[in-house]
Backbone bond lengths (Angstrom), bond angles and torsions (degrees), N, CA, C in turn:
res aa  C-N    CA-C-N  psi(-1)  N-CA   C-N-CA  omega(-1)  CA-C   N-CA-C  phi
1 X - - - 1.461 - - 1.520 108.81 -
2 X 1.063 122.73 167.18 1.686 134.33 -179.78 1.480 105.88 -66.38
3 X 0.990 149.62 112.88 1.231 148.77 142.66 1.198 123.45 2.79
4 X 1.259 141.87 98.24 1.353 157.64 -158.92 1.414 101.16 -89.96
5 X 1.446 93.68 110.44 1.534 115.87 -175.76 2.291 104.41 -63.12
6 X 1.629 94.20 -88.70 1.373 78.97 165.04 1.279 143.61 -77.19
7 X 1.391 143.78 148.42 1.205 140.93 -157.43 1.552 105.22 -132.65
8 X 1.297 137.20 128.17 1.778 127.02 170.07 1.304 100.88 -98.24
9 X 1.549 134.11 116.64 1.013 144.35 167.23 1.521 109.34 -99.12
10 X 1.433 102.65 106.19 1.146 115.20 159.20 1.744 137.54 -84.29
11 X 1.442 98.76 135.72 1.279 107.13 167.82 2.041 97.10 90.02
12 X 1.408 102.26 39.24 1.318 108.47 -170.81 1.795 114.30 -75.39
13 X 1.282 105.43 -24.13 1.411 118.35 168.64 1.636 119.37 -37.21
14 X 1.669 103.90 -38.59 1.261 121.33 -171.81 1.527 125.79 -70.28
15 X 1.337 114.58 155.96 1.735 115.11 162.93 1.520 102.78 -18.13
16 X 1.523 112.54 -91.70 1.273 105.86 -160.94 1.501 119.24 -76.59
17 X 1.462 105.69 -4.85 1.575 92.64 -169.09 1.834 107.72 -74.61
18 X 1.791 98.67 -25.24 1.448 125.39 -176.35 1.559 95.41 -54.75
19 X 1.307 122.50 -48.91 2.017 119.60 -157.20 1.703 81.08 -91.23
20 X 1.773 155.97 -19.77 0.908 127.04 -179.58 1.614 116.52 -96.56
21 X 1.107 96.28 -13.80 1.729 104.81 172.11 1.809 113.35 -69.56
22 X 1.393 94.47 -25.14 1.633 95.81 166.15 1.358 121.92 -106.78
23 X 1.021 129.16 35.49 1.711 142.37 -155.75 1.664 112.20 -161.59
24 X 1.484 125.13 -20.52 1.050 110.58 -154.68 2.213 91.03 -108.03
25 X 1.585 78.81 -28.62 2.145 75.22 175.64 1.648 98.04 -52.69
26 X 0.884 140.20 -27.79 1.386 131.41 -144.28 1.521 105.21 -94.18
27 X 1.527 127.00 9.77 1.299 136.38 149.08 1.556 121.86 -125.72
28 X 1.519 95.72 38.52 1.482 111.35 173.40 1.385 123.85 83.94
29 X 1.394 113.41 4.84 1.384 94.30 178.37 1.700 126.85 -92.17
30 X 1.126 119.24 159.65 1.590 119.44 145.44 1.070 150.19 -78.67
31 X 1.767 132.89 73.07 0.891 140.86 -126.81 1.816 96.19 -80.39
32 X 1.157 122.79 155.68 1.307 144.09 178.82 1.971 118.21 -120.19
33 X 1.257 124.11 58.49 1.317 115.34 -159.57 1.285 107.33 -72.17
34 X 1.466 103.70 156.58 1.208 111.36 168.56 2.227 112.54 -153.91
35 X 1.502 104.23 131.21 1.570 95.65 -172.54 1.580 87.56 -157.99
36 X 1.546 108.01 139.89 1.531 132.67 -176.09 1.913 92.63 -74.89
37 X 1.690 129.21 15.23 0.986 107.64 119.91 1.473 114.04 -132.22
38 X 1.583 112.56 -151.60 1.447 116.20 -171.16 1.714 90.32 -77.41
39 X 1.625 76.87 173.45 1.862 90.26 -167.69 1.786 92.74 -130.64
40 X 1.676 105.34 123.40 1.525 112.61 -174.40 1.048 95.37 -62.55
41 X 1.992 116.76 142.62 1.510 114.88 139.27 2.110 77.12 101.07
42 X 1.115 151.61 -3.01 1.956 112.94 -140.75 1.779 63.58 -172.40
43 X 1.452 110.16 83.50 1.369 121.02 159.39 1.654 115.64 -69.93
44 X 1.053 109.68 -25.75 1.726 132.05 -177.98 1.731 111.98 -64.52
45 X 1.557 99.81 -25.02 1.954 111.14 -163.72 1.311 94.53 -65.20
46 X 1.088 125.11 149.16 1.457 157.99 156.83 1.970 109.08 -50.71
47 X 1.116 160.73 125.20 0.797 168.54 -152.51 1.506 104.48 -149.11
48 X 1.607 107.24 95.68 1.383 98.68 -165.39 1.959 111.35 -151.09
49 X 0.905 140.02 111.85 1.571 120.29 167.43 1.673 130.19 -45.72
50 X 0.911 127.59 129.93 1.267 119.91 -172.91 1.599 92.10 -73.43
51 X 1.367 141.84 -16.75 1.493 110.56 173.56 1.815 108.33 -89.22
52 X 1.419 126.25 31.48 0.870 121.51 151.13 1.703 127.11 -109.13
53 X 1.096 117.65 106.94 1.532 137.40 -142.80 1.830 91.52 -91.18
54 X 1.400 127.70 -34.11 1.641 100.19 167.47 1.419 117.81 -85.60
55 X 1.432 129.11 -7.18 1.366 129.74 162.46 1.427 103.66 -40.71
56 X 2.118 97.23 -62.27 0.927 107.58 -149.50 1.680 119.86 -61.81
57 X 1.583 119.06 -18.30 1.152 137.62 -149.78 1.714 99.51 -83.68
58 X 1.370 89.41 -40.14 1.451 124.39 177.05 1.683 114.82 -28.55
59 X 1.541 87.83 -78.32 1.538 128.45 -176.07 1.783 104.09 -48.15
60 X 1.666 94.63 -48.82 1.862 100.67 -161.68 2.043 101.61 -60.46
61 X 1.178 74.33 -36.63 1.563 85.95 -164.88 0.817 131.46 -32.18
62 X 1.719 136.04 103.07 1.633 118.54 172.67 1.877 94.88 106.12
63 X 1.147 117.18 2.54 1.524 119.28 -167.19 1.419 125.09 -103.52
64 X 1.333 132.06 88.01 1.600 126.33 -165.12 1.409 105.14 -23.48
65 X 1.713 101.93 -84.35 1.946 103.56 -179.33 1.658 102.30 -100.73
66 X 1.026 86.79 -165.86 1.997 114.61 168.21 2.150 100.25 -142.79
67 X 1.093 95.91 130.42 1.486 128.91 145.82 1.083 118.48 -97.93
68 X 1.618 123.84 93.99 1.408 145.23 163.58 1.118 118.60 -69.30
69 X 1.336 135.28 115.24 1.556 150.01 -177.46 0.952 125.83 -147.69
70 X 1.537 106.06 -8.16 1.530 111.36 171.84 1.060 130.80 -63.49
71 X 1.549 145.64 176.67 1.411 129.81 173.45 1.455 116.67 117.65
72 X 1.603 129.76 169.37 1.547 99.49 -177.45 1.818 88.46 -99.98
73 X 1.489 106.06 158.03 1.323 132.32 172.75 1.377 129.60 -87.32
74 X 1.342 117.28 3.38 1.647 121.94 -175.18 1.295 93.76 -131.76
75 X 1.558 99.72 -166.04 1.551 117.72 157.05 1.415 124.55 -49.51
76 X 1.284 151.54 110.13 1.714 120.95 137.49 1.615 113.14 -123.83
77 X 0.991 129.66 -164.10 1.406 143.38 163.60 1.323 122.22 -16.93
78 X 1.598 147.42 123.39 1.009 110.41 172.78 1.789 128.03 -63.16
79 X 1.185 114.49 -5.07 1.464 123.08 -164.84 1.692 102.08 -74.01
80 X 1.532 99.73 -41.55 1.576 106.51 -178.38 1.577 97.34 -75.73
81 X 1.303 127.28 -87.63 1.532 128.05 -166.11 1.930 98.87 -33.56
82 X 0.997 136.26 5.37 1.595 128.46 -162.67 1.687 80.65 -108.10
83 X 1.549 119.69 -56.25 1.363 122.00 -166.05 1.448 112.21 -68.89
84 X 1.302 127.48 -50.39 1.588 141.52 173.50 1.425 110.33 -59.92
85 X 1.568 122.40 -65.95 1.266 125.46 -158.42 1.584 94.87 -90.23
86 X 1.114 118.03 -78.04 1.609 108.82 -169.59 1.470 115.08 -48.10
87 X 1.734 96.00 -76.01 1.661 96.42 -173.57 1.653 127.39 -42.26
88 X 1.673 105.03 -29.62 1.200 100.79 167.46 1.319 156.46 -99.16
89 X 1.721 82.75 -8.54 2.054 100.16 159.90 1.052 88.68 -69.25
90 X 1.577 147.85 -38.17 1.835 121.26 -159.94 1.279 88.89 -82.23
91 X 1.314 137.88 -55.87 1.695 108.46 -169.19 1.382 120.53 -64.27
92 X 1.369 129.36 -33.84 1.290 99.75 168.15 1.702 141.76 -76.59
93 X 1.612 105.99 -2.53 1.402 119.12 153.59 1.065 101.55 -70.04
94 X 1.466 139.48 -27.35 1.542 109.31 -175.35 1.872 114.86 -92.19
95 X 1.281 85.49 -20.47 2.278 101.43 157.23 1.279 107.60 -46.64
96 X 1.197 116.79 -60.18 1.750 146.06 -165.49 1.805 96.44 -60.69
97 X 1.444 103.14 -65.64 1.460 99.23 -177.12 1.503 119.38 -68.80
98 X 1.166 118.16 -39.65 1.535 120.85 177.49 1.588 104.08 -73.62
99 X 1.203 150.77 6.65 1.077 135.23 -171.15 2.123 98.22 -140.50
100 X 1.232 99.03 8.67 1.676 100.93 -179.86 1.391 126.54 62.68
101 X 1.153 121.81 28.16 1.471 123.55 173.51 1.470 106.57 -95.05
102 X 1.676 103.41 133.93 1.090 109.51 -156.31 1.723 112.30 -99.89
103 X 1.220 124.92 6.65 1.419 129.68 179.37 1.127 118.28 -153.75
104 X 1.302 95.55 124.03 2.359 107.61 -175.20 1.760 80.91 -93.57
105 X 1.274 120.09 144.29 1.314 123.15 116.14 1.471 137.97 -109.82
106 X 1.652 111.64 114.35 1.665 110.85 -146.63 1.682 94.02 -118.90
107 X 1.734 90.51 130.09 1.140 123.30 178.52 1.883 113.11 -51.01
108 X 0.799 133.95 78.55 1.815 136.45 -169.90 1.500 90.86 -91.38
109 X 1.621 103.28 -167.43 1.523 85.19 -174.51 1.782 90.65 -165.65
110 X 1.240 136.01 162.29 1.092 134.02 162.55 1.613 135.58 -53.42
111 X 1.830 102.94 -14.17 1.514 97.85 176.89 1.736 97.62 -93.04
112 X 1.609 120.54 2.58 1.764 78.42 167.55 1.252 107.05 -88.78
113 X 1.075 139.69 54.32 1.886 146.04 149.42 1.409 101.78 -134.90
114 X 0.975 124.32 -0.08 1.957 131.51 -172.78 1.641 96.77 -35.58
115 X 1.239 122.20 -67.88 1.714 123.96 176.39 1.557 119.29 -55.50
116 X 1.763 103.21 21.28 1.636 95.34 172.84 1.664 100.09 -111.68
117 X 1.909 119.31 146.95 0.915 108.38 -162.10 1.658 116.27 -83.84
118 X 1.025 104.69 143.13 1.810 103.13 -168.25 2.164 107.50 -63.33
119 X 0.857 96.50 146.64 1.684 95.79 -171.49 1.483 107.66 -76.09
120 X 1.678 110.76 134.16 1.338 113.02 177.25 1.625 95.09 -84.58
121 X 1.580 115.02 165.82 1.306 118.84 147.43 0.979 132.83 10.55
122 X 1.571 143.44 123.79 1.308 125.02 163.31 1.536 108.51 75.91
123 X 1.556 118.68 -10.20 1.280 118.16 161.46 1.586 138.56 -79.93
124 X 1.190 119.76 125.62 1.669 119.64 167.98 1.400 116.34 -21.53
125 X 1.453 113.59 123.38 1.933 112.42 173.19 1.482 84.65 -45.27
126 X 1.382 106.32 155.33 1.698 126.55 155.98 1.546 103.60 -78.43
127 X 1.418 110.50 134.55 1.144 115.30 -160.06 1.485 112.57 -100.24
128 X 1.786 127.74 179.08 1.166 113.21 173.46 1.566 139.38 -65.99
129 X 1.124 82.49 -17.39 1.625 116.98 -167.16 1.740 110.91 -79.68
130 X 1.634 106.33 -17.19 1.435 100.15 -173.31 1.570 112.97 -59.07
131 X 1.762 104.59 152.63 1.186 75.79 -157.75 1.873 115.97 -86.61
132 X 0.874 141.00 -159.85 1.828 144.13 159.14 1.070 102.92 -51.45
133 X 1.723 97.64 121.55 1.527 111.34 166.42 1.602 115.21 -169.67
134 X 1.641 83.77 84.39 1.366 105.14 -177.04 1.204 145.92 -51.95
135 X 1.064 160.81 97.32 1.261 157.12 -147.25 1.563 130.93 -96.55
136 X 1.664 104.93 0.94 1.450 109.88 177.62 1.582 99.43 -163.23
137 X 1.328 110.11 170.05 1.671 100.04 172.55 1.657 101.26 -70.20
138 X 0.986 119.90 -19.33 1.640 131.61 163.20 1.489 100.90 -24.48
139 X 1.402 100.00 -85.71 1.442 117.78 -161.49 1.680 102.54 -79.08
140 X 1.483 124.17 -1.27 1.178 113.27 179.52 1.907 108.25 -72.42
141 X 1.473 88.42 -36.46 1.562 105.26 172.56 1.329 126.74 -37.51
142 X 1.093 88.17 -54.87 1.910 105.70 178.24 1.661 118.73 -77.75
143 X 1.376 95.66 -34.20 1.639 90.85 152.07 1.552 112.71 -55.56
144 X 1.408 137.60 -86.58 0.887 130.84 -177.98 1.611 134.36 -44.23
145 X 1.370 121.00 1.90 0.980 145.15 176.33 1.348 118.31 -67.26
146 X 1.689 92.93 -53.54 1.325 128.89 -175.72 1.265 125.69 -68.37
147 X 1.460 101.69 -54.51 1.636 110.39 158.22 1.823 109.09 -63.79
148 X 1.174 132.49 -45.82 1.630 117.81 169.06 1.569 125.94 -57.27
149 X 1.408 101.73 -13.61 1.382 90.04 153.30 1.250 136.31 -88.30
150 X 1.649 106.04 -31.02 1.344 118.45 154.56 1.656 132.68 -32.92
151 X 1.385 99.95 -50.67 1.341 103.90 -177.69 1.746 112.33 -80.37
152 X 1.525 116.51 -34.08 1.408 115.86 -174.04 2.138 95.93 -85.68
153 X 0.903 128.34 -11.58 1.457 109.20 139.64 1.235 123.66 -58.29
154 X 1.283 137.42 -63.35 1.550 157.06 -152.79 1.631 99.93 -71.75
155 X 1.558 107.42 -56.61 1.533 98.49 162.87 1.215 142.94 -107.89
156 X 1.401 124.30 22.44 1.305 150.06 164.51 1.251 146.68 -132.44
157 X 1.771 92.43 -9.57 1.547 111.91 -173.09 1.774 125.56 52.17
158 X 1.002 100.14 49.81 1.872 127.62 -173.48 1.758 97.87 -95.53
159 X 0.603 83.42 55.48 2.106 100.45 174.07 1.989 106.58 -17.45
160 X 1.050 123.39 105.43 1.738 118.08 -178.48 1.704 113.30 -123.28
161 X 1.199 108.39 113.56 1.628 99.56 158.57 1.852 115.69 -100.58
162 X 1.442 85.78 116.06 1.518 90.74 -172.25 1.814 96.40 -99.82
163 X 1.618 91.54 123.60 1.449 94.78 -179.94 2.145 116.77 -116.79
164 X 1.264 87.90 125.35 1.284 99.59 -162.58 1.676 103.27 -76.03
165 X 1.617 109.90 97.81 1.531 97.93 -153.02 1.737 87.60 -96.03
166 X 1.590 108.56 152.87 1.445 118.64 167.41 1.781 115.95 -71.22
167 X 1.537 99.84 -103.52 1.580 95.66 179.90 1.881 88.58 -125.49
168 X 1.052 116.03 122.71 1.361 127.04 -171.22 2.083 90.57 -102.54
169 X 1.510 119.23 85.08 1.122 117.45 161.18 1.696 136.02 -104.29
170 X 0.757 137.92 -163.38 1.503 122.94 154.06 1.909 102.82 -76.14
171 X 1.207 104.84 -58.72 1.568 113.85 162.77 1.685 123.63 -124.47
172 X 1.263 115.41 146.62 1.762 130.53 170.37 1.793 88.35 -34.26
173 X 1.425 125.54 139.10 1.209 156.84 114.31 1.592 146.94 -45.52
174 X 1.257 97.53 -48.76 1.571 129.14 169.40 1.497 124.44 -117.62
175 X 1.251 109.39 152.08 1.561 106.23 167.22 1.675 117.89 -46.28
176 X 1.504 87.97 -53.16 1.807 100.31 -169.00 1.627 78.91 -49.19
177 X 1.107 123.46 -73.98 1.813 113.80 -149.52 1.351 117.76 -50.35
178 X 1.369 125.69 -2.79 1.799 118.49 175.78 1.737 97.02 -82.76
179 X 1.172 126.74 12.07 1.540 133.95 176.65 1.609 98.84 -99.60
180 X 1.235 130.18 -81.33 1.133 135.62 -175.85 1.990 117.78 -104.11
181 X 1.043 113.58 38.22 1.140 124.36 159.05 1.388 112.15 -79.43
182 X 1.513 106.45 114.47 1.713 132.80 159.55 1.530 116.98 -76.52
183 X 1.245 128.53 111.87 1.534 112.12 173.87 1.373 106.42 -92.40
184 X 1.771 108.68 163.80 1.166 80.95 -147.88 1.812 111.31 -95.96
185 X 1.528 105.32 4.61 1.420 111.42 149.66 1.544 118.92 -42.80
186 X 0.987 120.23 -54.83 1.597 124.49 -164.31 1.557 84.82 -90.13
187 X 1.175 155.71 25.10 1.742 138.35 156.94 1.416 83.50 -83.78
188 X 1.942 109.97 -55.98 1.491 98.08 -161.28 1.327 122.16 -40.34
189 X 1.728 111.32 -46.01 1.324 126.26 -169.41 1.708 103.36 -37.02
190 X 1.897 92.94 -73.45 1.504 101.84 -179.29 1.499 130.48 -41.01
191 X 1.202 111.11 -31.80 1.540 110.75 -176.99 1.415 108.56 -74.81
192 X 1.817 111.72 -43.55 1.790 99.67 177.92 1.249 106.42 -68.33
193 X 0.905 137.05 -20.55 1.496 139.67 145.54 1.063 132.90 -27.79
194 X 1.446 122.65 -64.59 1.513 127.70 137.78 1.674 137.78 -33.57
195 X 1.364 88.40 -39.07 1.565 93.11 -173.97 1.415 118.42 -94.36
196 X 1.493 116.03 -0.88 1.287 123.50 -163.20 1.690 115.12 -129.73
197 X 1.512 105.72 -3.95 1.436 123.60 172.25 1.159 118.91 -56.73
198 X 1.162 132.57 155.40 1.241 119.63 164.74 1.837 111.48 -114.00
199 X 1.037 96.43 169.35 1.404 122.45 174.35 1.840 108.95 56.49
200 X 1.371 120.14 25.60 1.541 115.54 -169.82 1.130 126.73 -64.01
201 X 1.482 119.11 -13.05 1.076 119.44 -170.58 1.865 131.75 36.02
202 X 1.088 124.70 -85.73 1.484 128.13 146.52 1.051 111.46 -137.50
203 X 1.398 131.31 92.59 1.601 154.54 158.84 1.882 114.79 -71.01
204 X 1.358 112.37 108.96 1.420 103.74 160.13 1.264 113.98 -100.98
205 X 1.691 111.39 142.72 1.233 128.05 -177.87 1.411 114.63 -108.85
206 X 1.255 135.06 147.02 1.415 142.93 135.41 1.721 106.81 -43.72
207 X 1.150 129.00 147.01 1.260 134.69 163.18 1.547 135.78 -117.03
208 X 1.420 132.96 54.34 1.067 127.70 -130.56 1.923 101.05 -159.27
209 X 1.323 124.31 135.33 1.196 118.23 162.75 1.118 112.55 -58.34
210 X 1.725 109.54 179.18 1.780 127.37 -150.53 2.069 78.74 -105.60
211 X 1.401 97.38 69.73 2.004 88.86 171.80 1.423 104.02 -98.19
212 X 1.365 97.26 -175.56 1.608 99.57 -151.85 1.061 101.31 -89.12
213 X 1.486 111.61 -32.26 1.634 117.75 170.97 1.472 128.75 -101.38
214 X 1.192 80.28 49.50 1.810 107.01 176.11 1.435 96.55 -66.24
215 X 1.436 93.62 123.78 1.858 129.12 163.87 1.945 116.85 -62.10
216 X 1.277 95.14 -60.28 1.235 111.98 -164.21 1.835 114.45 -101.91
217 X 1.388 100.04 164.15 1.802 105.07 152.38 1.321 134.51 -80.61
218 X 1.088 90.56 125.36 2.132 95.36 -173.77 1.893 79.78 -91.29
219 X 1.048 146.69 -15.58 1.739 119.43 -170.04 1.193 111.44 -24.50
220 X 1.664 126.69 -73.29 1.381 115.19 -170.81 1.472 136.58 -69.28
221 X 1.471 106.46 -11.89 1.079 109.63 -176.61 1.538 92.63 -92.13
222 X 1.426 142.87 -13.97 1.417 124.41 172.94 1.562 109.49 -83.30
223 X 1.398 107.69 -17.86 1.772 104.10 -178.53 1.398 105.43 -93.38
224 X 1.837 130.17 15.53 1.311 107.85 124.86 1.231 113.66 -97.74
225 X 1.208 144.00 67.18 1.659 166.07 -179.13 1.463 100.61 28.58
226 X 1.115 109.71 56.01 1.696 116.57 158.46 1.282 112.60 -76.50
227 X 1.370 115.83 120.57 2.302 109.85 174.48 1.270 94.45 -128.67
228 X 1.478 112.94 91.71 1.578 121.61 158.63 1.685 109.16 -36.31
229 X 1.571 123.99 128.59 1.118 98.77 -176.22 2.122 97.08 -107.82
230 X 1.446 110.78 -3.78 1.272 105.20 -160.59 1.687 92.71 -116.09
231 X 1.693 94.93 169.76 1.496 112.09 -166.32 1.705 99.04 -149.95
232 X 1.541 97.46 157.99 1.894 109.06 -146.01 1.867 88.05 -93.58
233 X 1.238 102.28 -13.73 1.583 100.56 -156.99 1.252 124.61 -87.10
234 X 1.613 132.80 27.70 1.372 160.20 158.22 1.238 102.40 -90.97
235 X 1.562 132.65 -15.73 1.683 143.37 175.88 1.597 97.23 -102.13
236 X 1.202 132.38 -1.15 1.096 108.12 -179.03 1.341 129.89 -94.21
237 X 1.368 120.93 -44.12 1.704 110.96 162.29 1.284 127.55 -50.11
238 X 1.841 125.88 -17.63 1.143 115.72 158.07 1.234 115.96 -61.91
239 X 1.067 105.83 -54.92 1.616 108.01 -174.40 1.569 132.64 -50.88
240 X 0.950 108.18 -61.42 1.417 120.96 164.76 1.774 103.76 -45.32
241 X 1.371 108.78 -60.97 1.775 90.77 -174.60 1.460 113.04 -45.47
242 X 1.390 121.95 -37.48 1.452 127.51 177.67 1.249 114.31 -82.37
243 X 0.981 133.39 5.28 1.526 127.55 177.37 1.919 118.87 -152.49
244 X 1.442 94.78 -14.43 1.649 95.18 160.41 1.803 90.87 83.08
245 X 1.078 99.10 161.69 1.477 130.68 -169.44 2.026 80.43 -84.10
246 X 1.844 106.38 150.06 1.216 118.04 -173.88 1.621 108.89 -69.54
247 X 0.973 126.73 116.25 1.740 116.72 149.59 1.780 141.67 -44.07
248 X 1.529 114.42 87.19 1.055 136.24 -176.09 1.702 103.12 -26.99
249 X 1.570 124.63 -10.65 1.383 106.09 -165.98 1.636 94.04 -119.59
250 X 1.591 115.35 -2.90 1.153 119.72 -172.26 1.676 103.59 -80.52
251 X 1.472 123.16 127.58 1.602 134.60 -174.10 1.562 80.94 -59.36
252 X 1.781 121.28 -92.37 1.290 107.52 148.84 1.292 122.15 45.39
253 X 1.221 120.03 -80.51 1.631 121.82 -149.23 1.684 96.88 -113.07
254 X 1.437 109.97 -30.87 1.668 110.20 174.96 1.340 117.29 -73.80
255 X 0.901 123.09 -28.90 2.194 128.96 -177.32 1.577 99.06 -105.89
256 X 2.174 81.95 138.95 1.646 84.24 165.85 1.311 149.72 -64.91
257 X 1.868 102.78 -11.02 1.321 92.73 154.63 1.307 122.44 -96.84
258 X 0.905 131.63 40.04 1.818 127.20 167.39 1.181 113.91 37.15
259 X 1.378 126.46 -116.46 1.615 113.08 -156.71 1.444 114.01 -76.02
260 X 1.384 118.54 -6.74 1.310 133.84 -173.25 1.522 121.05 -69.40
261 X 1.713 108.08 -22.59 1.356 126.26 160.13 1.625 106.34 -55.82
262 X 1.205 132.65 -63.67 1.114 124.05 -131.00 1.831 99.35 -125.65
263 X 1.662 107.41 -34.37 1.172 93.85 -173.95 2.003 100.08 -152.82
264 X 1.273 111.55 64.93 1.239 132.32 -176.44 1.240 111.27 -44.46
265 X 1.686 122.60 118.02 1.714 109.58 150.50 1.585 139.06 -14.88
266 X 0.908 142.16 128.66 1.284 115.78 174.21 1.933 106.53 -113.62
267 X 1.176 108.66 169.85 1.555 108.17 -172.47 1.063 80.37 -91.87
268 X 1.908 92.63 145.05 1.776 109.46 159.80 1.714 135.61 -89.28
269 X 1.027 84.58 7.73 2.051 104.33 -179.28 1.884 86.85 -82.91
């Protein structure tokens, strides 16, 4: 498709929305922010709840795609993740659909497969196709995310690349993260990638640089011409001296989402 001049990036307030709001002008776009709080530096951002649906109508308006990132990012309650993550990816697909914008790109994430086991050695990438297996009401979210994009393609033709991002840092943190660590140069890559593909219809992606100890398959996300150019494994002898090689008996260290199995972040809001 043509390169989508304006873009509404939601949930720009955030970690990552913060490193793509400074990364994403730099392949032409016009970013449009928007986050349920203020946004440093971007007096212009939208200040809005995603369960308010004429904000939201507001915001879509007039906007090639949307970059969805809003939402909470850890563990909390199911009562909260139901209001933030569910209730509010469906209202702003229904912003999106009532106002004709033709491409979501929605933030998914690696814990809705978190309960799949990470590949030893000599093992097959885990593929796109594995199926949902969520690991928190977190990642239950993003399952359902996933399938709502599914369906508002299928019956509306609302075009979504849902990208199943790993740990999108400046650098890996953890052992587990030299596996699915995104830098956050190569998110940018992936997202104009996303937004500029053609024909995606509903495409799920892996989200993750080309590291050496890559977990997963990038196939689809390179056949919308994504070329990770960075790798986790210049972080790795630090790391490991400080944290030791993973424990084969640790749940932890066997599932792709790692600590999220057993003893999940929780949000502090």
């Amino acid at each position: 498709m043509p390169s989508p001049r304006t873009v509404l990036l939601t949930g720009a307030a955030g970690g990552l929305g913060t490193l793509m709001r400074g990364l994403l002008p730099g392949y032409g776009y016009d970013l449009r922010l928007l986050d349920v709080r203020p946004v440093d530096g971007a007096p212009d951002a939208i200040t809005a709840d995603l369960a308010d649906r004429e904000a939201l109508r507001e915001a879509v308006r007039g906007v090639d795609a949307i970059v969805h990132l809003a939402g909470i990012s850890l563990e909390s309650s199911f009562e909260k993740i139901v209001k933030a993550n569910i209730e509010g990816t469906y209202h702003l697909y229904e912003a999106a659909r009532l106002e004709g914008v033709g491409r979501v790109v929605f933030a998914s994430s690696n814990h809705a497969v978190g309960y799949t086991s990470r590949p030893r050695e000599g093992d097959p990438l885990i593929p796109i196709d594995t199926p949902h297996r969520p690991d928190t009401f977190y990642g239950l979210s993003k399952c359902f995310g996933e399938d709502l994009a599914q369906l508002y393609w299928d019956r509306h033709g609302l075009e979504t690349v849902s990208v199943r991002i790993g740990s999108c840092l400046p650098e890996p943190t953890r052992v587990r993260t030299l596996s699915v660590w995104l830098s956050p140069a190569d998110c940018a890559r992936l997202l104009h990638a996303a937004l500029t593909a053609e024909g995606v219809g509903h495409t799920v992606v892996h989200g993750s640089s080309a590291n050496t100890r890559l977990w997963w398959d990038l196939g689809t996300a390179r056949a919308l011409g994504y070329e990770p150019q960075d790798d986790s494994e210049p972080y790795a002898a630090k790391l490991i001296a400080e944290q030791g090689e993973p424990d084969p008996e640790n749940p932890a260290h066997t599932h792709l989402g790692g600590h999220f199995v057993d003893d999940p972040p929780i949000w502090p809001y």
